[in-house]
C-alpha positions as CSV (number, residue, x, y, z in Angstrom):
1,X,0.0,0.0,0.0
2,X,1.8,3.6,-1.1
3,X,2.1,6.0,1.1
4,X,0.2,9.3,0.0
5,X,1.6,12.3,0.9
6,X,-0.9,15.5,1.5
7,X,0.9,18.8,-0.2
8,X,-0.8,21.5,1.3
9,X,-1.2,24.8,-0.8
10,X,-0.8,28.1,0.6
11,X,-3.5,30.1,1.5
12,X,-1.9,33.2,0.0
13,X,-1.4,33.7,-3.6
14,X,2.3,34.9,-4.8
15,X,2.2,37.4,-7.5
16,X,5.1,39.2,-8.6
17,X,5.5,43.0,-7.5
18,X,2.9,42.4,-4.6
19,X,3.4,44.7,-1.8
20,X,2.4,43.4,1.6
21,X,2.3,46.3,4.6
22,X,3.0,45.5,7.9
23,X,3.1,47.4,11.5
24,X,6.6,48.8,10.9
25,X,7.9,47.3,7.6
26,X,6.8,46.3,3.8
27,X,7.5,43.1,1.9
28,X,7.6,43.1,-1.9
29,X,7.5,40.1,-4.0
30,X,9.9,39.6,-6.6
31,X,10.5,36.3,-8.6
32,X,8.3,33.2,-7.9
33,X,9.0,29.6,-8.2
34,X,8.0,26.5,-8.0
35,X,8.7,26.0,-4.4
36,X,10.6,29.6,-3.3
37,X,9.8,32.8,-3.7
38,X,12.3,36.1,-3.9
39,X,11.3,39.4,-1.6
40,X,12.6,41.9,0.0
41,X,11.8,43.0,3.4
42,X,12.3,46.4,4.5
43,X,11.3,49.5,6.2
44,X,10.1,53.2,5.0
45,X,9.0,53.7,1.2
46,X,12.3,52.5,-0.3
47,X,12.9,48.9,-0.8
48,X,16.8,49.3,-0.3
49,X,17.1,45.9,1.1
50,X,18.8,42.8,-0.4
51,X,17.1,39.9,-2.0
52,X,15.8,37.3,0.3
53,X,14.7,33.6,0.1
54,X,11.8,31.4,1.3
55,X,9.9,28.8,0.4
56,X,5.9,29.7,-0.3
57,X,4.8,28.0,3.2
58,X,7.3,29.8,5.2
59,X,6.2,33.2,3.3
60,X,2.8,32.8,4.0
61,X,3.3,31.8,7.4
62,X,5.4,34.7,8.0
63,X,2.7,36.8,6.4
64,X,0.3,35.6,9.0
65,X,1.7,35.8,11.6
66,X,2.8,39.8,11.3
67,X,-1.0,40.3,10.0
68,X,0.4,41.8,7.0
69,X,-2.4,43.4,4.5
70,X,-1.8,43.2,0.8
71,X,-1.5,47.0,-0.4
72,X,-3.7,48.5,-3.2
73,X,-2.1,47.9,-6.6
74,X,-0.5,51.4,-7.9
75,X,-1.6,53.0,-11.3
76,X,1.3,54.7,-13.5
C-alpha cells in the first residue's frame, strides 16, 4: 500500500510586484517559483534591502503571523 503524501497549498497567492504592509515594515514580492519565492523585506518607502529567500509555506506563514495586509495595486 503507497504511502500518500498531502501537499498542502498556501493560503496566500504569490504574484510578482505584490506589496504586503505591515506594522513597521513592507515586503515586496519579486520572482516566484516552484517552491521559493524572492522578496525583499524592508522598512520606509524605499525597498533598499537585499534579495531574500523562502519557500511559499514559510512566506505565507510569515505573512500571517505579522498580519500583514496586501497594499492597493499602484496605477502609473
Amino acid at each position: 500500500m503507497p504511502i500518500q503524501q498531502k501537499t498542502q497549498t498556501p493560503a496566500i497567492a504569490f504574484e510578482t510586484g505584490q506589496i504586503w504592509e505591515m506594522a513597521e515594515s513592507n515586503l515586496r514580492i519579486g520572482l516566484i517559483g516552484k517552491t521559493l519565492v524572492h522578496y525583499k523585506h524592508y522598512r520606509g518607502a524605499s525597498p533598499r534591502a537585499s534579495v531574500s529567500l523562502a519557500n511559499k509555506g514559510e512566506l505565507a506563514q510569515f505573512l500571517i503571523k505579522n498580519k500583514a495586509v496586501l497594499a492597493a495595486p499602484t496605477t502609473k
